[in-house]
C-alpha positions, 0 to 999 in steps of 0.5 A: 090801195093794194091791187091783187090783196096785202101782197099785191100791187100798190095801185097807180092812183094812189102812188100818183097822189101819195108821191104829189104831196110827199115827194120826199118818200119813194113809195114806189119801192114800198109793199103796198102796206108800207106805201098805205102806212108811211103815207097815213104817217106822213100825212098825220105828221103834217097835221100835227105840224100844222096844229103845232104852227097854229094852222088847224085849231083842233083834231076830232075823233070820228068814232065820237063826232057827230056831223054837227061836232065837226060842223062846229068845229069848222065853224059853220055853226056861228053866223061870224065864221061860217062862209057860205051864208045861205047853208048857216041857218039850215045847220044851225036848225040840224044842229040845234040843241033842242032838236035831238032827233036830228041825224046830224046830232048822233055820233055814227056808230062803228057798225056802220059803214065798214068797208072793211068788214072783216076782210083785212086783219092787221096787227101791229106786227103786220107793220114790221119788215118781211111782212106781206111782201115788205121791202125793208129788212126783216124786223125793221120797226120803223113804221110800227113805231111812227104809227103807235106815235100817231096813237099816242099823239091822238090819245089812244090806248096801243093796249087796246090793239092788237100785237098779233090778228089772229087769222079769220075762222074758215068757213067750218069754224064760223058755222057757215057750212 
């Protein structure tokens, strides 16, 4: 999202895409963290409205789903839901109870497939305004909150976060000179 690190830029596709679906918000004025944040906000509120409205039955969390949770989730487990017929018995067969060596059957792990490994550290001050190049006033919470909301909403633990990311060891600290 961000062009030129937290600081930077917000890249044009993302504005373009975030300003489609939420008109409402100007996230040209944003630092790129604000636009990433109140989009991430946003998009997460129109999920629980929509879940509330009875438009989507059921949230799953990534860090405990395997493929074949969310497959069932969407109904493509059950020969009465799913849509496209020929793809019912080949994830019937991956996902099947009797066949725990199926990859689709494991929950991937949290070391897996890190995009961001260990290049960007926030905390939940790093949500406040005058942080990162912020455009709101200096202290402004607003995003904080709507955020620690969507934890508590999706049944996290805020505790288990950080207040403050301490700052990444330089390279004489982590033993790599």
């Amino acid at each position: 999202f961000c062009v030129g690190g937290l600081e930077g830029s917000v890249a044009d596709e993302f504005l373009t895409y975030a300003s489609a679906l939420f008109p409402q918000h100007d996230f040209v004025r944003d630092s790129c963290i604000e636009a990433a944040g109140y989009f991430l906000v946003m998009y997460q509120e129109a999920m629980i409205d929509a879940r509330a409205r009875g438009e989507i039955s059921s949230f799953y969390r990534i860090e405990e789903s395997s493929a074949c949770d969310v497959a069932e989730l969407a109904g493509l487990t059950s020969s009465d839901t799913t849509v496209y017929q020929p793809n019912y018995s080949k994830i019937k067969r991956m996902c099947d109870e009797g066949n725990a060596l199926s990859p689709a059957r494991k929950v991937v792990k949290q070391q897996m497939n890190k995009v961001n490994n260990d290049q960007v550290h926030l905390g939940w001050k790093d949500l406040r305004g005058g942080m990162h190049g912020s455009t709101m006033k200096a202290g402004d919470t607003g995003l904080e909150k709507r955020v620690k909301k969507l934890f508590h909403a999706f049944g996290y633990d805020e505790s288990k976060e950080v207040e403050v990311v301490p700052a990444a060891p330089s390279a004489v600290e982590s033993g790599e000179l």
